[in-house]
Biopython code that builds the backbone (N, CA, C, O; Angstrom):
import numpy as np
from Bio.PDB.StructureBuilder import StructureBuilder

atoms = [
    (1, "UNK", "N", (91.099, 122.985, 92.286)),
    (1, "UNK", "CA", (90.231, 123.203, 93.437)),
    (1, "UNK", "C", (90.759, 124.398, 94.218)),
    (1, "UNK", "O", (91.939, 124.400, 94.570)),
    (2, "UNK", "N", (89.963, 125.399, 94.505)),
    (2, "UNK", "CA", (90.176, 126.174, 95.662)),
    (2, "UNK", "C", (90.611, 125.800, 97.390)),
    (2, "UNK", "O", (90.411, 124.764, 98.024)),
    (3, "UNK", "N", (91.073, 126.706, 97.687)),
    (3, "UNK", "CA", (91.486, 126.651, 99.055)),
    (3, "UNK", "C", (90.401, 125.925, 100.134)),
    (3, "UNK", "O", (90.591, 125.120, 101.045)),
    (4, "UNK", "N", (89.269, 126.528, 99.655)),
    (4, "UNK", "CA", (87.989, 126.013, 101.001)),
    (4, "UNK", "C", (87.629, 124.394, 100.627)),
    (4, "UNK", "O", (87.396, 123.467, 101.403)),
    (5, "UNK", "N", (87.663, 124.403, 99.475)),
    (5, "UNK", "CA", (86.947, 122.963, 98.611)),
    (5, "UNK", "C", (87.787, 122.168, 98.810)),
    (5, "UNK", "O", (87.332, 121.027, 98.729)),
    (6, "UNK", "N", (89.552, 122.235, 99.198)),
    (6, "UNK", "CA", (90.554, 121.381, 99.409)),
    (6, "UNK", "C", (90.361, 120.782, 101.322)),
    (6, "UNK", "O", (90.285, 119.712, 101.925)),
    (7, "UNK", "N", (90.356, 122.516, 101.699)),
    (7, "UNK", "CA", (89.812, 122.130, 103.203)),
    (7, "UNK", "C", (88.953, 121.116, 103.301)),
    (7, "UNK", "O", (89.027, 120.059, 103.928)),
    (8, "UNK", "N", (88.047, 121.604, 102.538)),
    (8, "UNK", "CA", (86.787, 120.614, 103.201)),
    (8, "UNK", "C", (86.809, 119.150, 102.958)),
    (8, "UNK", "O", (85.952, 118.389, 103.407)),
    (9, "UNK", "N", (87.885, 118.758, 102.183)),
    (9, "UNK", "CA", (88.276, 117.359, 101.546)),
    (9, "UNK", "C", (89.259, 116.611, 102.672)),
    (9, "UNK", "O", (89.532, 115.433, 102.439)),
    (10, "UNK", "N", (89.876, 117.302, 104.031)),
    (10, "UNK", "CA", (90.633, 117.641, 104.393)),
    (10, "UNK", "C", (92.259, 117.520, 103.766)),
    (10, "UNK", "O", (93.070, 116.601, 103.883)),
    (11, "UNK", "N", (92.353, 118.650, 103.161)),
    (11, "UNK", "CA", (93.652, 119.124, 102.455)),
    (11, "UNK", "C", (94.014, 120.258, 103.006)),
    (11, "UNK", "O", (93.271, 121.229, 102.868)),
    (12, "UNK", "N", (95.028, 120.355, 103.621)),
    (12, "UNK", "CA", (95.486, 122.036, 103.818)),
    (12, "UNK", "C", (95.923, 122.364, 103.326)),
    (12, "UNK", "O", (97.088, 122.363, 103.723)),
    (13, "UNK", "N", (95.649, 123.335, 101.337)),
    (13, "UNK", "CA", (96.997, 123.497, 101.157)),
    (13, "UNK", "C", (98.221, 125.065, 101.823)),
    (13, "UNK", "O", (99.263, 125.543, 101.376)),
    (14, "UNK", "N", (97.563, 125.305, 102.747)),
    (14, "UNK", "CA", (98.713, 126.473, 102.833)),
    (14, "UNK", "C", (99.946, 125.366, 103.180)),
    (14, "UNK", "O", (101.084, 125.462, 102.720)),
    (15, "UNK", "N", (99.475, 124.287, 104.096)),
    (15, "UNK", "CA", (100.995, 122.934, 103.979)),
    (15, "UNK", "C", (101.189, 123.107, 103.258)),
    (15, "UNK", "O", (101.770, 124.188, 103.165)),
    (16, "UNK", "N", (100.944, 122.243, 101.775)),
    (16, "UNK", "CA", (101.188, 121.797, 101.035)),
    (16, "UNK", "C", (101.669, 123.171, 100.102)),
    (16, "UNK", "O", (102.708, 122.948, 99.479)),
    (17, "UNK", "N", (101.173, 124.361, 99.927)),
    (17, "UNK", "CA", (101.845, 125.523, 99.150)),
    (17, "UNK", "C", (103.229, 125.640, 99.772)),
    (17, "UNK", "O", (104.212, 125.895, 99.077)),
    (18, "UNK", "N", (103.268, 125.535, 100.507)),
    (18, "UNK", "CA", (104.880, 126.148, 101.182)),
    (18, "UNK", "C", (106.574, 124.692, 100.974)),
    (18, "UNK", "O", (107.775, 124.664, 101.242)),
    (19, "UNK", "N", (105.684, 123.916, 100.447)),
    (19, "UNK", "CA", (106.452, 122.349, 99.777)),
    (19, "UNK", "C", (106.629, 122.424, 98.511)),
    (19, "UNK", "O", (107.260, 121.505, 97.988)),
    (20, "UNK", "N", (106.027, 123.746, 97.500)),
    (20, "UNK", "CA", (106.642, 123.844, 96.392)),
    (20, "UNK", "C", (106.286, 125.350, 95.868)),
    (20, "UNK", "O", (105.502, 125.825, 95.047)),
    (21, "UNK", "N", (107.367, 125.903, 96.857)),
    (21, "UNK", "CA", (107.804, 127.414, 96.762)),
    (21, "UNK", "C", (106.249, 128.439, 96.303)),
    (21, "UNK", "O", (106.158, 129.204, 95.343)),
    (22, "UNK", "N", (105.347, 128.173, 97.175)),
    (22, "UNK", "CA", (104.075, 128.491, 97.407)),
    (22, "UNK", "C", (103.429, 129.139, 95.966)),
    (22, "UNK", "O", (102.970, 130.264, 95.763)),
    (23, "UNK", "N", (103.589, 127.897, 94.989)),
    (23, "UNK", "CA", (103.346, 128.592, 93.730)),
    (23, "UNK", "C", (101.353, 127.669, 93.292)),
    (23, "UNK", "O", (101.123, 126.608, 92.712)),
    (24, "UNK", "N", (100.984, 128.055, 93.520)),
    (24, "UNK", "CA", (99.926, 127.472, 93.670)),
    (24, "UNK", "C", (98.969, 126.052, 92.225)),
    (24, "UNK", "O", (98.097, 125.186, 92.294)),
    (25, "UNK", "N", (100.087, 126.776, 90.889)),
    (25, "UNK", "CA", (99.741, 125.874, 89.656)),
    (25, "UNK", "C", (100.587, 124.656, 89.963)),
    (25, "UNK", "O", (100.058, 123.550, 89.850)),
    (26, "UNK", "N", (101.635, 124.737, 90.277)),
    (26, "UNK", "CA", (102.615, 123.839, 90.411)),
    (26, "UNK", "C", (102.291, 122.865, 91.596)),
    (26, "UNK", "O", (102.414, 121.640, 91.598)),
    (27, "UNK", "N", (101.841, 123.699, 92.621)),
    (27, "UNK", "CA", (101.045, 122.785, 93.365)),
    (27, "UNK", "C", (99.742, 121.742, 92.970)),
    (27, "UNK", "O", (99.310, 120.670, 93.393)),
    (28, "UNK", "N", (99.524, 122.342, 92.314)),
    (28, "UNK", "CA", (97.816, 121.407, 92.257)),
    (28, "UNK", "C", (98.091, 121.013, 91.116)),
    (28, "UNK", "O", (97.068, 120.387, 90.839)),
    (29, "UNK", "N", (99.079, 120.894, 89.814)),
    (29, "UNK", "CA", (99.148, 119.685, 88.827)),
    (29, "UNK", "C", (99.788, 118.687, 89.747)),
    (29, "UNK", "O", (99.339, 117.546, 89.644)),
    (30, "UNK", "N", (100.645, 118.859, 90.534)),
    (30, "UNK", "CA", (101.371, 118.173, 91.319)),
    (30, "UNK", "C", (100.779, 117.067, 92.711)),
    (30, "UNK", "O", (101.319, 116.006, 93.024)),
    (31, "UNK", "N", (99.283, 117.811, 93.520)),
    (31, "UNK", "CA", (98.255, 116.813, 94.208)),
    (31, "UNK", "C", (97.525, 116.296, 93.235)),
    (31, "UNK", "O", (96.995, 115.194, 93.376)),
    (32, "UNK", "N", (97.411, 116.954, 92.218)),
    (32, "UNK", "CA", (96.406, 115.991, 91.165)),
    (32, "UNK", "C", (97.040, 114.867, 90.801)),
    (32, "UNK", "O", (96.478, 113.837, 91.176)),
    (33, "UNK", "N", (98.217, 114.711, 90.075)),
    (33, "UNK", "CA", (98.594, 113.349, 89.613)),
    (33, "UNK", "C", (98.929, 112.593, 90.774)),
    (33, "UNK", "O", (98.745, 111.378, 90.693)),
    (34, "UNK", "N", (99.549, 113.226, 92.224)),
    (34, "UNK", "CA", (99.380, 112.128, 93.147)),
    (34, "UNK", "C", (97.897, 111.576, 93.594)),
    (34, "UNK", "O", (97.793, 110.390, 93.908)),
    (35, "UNK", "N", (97.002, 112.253, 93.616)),
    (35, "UNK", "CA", (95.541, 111.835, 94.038)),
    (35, "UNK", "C", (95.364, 110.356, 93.063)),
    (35, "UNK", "O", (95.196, 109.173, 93.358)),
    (36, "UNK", "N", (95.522, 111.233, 91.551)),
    (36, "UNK", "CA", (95.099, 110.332, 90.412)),
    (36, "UNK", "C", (96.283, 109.293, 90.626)),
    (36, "UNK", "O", (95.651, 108.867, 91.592)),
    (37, "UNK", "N", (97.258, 108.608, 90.616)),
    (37, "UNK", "CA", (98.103, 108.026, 90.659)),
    (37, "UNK", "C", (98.644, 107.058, 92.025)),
    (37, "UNK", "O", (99.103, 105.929, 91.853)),
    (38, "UNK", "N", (98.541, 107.535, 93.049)),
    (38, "UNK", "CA", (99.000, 107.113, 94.313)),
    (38, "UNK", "C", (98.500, 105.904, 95.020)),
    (38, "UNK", "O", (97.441, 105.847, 95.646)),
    (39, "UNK", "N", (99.627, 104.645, 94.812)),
    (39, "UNK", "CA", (99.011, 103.775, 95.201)),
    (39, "UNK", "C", (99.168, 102.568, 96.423)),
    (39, "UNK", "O", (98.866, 101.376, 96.354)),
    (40, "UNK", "N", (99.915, 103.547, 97.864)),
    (40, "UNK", "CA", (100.136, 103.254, 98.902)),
    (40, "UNK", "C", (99.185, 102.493, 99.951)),
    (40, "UNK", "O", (99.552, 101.695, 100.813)),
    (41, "UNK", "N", (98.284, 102.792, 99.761)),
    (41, "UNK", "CA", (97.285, 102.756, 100.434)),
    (41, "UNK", "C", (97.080, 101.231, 100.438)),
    (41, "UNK", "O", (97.232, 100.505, 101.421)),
    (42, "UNK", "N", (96.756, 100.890, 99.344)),
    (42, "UNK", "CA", (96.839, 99.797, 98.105)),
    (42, "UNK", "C", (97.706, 98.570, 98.492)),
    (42, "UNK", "O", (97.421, 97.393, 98.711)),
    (43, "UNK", "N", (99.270, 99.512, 98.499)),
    (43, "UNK", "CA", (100.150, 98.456, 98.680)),
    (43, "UNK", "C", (100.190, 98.152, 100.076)),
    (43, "UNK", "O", (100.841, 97.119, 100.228)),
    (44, "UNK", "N", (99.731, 98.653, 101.261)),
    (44, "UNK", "CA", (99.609, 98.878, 102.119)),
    (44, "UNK", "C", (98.203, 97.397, 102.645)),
    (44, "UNK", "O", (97.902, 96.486, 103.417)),
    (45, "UNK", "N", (97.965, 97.936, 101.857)),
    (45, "UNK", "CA", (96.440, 96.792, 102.190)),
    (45, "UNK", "C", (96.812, 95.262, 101.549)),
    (45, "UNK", "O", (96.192, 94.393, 102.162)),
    (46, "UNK", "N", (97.728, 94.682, 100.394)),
    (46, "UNK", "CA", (98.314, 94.372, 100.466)),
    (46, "UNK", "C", (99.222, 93.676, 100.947)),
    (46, "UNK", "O", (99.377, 92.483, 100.688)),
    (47, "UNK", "N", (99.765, 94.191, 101.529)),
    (47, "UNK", "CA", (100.699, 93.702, 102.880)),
    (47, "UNK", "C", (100.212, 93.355, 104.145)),
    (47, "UNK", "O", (100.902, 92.680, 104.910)),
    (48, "UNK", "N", (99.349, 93.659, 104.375)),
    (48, "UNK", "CA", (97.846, 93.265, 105.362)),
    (48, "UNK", "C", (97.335, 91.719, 105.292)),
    (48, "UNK", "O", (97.142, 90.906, 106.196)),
    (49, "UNK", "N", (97.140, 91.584, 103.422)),
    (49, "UNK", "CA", (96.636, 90.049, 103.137)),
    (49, "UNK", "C", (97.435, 89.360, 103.266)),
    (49, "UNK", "O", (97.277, 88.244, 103.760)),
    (50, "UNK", "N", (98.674, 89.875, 102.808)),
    (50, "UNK", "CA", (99.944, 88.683, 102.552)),
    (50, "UNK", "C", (100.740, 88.762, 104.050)),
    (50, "UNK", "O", (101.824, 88.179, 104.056)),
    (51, "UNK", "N", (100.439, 89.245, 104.994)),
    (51, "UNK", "CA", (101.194, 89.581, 106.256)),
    (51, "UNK", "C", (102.509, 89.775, 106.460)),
    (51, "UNK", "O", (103.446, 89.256, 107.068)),
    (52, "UNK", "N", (102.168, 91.124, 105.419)),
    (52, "UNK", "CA", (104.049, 91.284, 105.189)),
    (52, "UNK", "C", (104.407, 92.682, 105.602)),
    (52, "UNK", "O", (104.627, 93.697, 104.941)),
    (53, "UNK", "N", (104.396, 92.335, 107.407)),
    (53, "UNK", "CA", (105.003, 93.749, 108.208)),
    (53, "UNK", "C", (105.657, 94.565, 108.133)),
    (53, "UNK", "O", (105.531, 95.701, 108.592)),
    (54, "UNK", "N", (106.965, 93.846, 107.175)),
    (54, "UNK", "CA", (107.971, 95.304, 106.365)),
    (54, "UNK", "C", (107.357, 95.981, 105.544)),
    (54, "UNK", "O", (107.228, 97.202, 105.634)),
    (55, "UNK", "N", (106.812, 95.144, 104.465)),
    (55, "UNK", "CA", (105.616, 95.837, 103.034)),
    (55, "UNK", "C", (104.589, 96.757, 103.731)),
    (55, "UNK", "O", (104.505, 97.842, 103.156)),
    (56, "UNK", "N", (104.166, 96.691, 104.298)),
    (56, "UNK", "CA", (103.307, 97.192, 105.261)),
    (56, "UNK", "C", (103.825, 98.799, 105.799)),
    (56, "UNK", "O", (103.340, 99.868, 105.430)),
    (57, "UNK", "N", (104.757, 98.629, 106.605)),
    (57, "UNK", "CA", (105.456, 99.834, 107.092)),
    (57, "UNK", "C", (106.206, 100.540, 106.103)),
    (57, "UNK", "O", (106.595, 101.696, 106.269)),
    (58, "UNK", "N", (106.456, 99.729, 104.879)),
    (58, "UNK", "CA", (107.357, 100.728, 103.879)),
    (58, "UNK", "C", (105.972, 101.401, 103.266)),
    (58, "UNK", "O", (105.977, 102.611, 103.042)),
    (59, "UNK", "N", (105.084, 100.813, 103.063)),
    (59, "UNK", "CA", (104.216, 101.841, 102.112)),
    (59, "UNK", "C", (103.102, 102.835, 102.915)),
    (59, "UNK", "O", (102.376, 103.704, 102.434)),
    (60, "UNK", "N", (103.278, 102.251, 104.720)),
    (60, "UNK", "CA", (102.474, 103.823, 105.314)),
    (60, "UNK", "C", (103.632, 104.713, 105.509)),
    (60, "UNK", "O", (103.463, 105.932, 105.490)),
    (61, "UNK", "N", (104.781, 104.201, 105.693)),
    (61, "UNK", "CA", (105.961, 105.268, 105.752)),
    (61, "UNK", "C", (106.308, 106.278, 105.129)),
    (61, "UNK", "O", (106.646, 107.367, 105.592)),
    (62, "UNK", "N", (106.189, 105.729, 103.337)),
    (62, "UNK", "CA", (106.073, 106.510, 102.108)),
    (62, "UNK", "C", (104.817, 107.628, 101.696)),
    (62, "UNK", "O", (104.843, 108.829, 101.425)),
    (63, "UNK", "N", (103.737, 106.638, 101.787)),
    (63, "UNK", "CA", (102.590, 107.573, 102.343)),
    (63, "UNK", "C", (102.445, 108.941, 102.902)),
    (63, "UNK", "O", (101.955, 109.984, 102.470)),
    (64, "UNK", "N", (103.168, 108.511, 104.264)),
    (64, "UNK", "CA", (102.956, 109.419, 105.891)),
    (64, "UNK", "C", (104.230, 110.547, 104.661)),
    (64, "UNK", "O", (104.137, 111.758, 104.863)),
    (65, "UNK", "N", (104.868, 110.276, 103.973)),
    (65, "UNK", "CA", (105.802, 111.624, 103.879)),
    (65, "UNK", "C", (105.125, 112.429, 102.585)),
    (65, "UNK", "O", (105.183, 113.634, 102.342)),
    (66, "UNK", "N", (104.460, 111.366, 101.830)),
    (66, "UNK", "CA", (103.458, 112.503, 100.960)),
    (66, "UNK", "C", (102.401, 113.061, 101.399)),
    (66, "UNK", "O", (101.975, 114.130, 100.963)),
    (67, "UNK", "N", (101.935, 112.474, 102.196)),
    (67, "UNK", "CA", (100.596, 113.539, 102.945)),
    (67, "UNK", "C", (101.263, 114.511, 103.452)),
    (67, "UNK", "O", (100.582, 115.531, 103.350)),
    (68, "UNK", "N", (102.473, 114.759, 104.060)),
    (68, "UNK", "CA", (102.814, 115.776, 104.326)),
    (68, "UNK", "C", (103.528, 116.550, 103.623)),
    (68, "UNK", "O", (104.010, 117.507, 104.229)),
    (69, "UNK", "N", (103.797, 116.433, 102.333)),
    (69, "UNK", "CA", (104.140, 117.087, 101.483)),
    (69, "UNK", "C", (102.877, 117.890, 100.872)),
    (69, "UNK", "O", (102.853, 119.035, 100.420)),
    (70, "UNK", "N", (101.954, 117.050, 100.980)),
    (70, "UNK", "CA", (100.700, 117.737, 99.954)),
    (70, "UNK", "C", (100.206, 118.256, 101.096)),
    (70, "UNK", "O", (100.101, 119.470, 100.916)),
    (71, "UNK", "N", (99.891, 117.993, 102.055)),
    (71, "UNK", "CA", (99.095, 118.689, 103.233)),
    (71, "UNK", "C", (97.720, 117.869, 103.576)),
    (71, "UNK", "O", (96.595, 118.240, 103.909)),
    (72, "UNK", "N", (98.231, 116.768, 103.379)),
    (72, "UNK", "CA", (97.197, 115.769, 103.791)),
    (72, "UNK", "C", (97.511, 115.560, 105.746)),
    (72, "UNK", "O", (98.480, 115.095, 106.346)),
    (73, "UNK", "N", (96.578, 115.977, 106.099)),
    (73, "UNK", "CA", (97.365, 116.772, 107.902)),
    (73, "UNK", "C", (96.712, 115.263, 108.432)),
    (73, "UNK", "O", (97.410, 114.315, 108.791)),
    (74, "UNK", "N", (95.379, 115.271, 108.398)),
    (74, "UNK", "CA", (94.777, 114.467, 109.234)),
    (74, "UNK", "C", (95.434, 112.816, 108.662)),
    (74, "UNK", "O", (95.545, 112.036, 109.608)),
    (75, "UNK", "N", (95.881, 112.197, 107.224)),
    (75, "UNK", "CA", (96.136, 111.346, 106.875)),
    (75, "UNK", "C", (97.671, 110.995, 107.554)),
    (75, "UNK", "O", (98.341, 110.004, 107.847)),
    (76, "UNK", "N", (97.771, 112.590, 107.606)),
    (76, "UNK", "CA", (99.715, 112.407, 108.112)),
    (76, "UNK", "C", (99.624, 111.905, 109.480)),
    (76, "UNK", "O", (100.559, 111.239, 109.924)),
    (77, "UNK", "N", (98.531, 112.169, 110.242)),
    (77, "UNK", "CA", (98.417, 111.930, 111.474)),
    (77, "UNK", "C", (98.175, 110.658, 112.004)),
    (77, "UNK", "O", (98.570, 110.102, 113.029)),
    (78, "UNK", "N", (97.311, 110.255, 110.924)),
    (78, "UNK", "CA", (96.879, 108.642, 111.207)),
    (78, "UNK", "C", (97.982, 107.877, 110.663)),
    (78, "UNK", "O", (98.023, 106.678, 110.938)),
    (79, "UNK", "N", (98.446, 108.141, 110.287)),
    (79, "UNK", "CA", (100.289, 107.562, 109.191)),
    (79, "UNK", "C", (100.931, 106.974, 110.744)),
    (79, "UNK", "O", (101.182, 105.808, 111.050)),
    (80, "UNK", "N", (101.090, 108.247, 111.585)),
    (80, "UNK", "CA", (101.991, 108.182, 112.817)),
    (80, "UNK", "C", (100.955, 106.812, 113.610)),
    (80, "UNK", "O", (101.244, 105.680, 113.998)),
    (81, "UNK", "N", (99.784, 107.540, 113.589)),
    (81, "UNK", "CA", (98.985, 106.250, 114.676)),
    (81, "UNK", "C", (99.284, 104.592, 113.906)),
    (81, "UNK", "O", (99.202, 103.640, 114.683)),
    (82, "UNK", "N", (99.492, 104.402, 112.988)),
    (82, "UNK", "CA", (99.293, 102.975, 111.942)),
    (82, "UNK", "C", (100.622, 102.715, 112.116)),
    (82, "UNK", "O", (100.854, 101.509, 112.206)),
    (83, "UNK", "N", (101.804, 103.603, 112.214)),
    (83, "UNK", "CA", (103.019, 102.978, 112.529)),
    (83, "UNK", "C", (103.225, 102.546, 113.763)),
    (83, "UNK", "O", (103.926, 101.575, 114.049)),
    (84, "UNK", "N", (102.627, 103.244, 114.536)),
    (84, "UNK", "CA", (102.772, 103.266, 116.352)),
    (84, "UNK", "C", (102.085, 102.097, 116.310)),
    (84, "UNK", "O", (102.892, 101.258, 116.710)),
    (85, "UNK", "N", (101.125, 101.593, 116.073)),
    (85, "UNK", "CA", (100.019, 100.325, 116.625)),
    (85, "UNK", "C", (100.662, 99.124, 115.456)),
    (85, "UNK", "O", (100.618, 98.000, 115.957)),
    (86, "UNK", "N", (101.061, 99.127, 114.468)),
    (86, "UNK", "CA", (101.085, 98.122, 113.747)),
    (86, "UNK", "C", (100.229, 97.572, 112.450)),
    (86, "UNK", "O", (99.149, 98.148, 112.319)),
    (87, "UNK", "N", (100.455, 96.785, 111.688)),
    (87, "UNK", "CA", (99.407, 96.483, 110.708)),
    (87, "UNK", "C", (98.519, 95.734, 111.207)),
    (87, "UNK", "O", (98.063, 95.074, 110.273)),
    (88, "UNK", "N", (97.922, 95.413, 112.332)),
    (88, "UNK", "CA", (96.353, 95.158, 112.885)),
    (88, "UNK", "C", (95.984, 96.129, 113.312)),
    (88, "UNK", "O", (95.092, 95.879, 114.123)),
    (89, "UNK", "N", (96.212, 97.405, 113.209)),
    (89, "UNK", "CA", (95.838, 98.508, 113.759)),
    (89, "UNK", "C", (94.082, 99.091, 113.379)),
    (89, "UNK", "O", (93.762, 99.012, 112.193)),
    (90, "UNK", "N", (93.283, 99.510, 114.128)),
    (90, "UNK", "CA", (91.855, 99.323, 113.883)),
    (90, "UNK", "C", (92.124, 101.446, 112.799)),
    (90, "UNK", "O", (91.159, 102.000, 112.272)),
    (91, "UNK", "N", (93.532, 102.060, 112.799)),
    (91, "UNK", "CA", (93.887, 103.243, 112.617)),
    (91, "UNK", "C", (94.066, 103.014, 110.943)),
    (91, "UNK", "O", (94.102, 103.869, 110.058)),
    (92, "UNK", "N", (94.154, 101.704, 110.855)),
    (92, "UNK", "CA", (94.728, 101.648, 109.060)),
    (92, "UNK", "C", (93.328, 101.442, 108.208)),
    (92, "UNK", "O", (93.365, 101.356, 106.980)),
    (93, "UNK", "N", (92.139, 101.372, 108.919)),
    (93, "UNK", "CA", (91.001, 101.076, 108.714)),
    (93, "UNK", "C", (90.494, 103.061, 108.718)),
    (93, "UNK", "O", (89.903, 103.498, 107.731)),
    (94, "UNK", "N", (90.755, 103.794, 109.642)),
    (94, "UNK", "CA", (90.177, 104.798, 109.396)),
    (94, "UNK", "C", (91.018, 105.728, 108.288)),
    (94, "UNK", "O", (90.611, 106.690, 107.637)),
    (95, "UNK", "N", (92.395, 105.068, 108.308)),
    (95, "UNK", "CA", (93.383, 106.086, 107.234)),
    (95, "UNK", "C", (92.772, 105.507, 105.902)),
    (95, "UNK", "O", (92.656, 106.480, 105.158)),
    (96, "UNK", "N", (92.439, 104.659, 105.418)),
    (96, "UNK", "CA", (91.893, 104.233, 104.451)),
    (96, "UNK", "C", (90.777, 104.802, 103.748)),
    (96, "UNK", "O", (90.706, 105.123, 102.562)),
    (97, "UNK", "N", (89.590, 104.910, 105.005)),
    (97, "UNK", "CA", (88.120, 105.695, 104.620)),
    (97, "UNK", "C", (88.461, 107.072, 104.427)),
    (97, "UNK", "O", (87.848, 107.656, 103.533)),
    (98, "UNK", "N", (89.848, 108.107, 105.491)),
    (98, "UNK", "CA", (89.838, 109.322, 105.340)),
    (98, "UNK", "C", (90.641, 109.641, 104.033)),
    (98, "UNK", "O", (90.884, 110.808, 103.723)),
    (99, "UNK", "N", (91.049, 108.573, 103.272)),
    (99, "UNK", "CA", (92.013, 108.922, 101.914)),
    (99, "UNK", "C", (90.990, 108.645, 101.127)),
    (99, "UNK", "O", (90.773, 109.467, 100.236)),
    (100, "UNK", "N", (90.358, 107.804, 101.192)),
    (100, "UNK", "CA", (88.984, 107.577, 100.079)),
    (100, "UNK", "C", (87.973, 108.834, 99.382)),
    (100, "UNK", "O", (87.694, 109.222, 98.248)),
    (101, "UNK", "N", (87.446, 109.377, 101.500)),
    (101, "UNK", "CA", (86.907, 110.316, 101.269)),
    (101, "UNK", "C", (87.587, 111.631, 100.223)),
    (101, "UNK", "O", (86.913, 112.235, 99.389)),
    (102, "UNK", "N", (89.213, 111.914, 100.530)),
    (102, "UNK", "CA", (89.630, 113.123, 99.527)),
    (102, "UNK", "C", (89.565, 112.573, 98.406)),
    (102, "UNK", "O", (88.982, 113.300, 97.602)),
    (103, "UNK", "N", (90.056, 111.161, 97.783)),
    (103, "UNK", "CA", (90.117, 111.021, 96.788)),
    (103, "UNK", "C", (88.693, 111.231, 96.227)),
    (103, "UNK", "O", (88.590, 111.942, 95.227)),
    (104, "UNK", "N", (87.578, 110.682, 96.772)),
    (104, "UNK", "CA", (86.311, 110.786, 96.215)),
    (104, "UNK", "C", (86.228, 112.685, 95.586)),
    (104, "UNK", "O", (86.189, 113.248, 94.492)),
    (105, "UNK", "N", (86.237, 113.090, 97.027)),
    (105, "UNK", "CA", (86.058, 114.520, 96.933)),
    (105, "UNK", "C", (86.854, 115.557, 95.852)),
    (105, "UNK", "O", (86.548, 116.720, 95.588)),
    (106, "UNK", "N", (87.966, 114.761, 95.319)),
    (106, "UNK", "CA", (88.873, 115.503, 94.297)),
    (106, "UNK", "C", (88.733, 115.565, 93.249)),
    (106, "UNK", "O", (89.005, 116.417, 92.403)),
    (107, "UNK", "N", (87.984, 114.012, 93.223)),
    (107, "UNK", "CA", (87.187, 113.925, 91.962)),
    (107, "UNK", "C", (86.202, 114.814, 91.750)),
    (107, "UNK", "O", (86.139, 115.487, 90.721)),
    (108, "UNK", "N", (85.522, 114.871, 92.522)),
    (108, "UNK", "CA", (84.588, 115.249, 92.228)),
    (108, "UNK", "C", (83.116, 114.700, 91.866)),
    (108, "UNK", "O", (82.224, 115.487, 91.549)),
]
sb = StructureBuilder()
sb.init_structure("model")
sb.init_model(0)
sb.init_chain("A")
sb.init_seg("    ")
for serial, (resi, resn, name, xyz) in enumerate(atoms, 1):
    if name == "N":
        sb.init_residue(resn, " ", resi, " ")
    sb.init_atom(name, np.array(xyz, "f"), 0.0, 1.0, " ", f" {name:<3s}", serial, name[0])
structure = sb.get_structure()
């Protein structure tokens, strides 16, 4: 994916270029298998059913440091709001739809 088509997914990669020596192939095999692969969110939701507040905070924690590796800005942001409020947070509900939406969008 191009620069604008990542934007519009919200991806920044000029972040995310400058997290692996701004080489741009290496970058994007590298958001691709996390897109295709990444399953925090998941474990995250998870820990929600089973009400397991550590499980919970370990996998938006883990999360919150790959969105900012890849340049997931707005996901990194809601990472901070979902830790700050907790796992009833009405924030783990919108980090969810805004990771959906890129994943949808990456697909294609």
């Amino acid at each position: 994916m191009n620069r604008q088509e990542l934007s519009d997914i919200g991806i920044d990669m000029n972040v995310g270029l400058r997290n692996f020596k701004n080489n741009p192939l290496m970058y994007n095999r590298f958001l691709e298998q996390f897109i295709a692969t990444d399953k925090h969110i998941e474990a995250a939701s998870e820990a929600v059913s089973s009400s397991d507040e550590e499980g919970f905070k370990n996998a938006v924690d883990e999360f919150k440091k790959l969105c900012k590796q890849f340049g997931l800005t707005d996901c990194h942001e809601l990472c901070d709001k979902v830790l700050s409020e907790g796992m009833g947070s009405e924030a783990f509900s919108r980090l969810r739809d805004k990771y959906e939406i890129i994943v949808k969008g990456f697909k294609g």
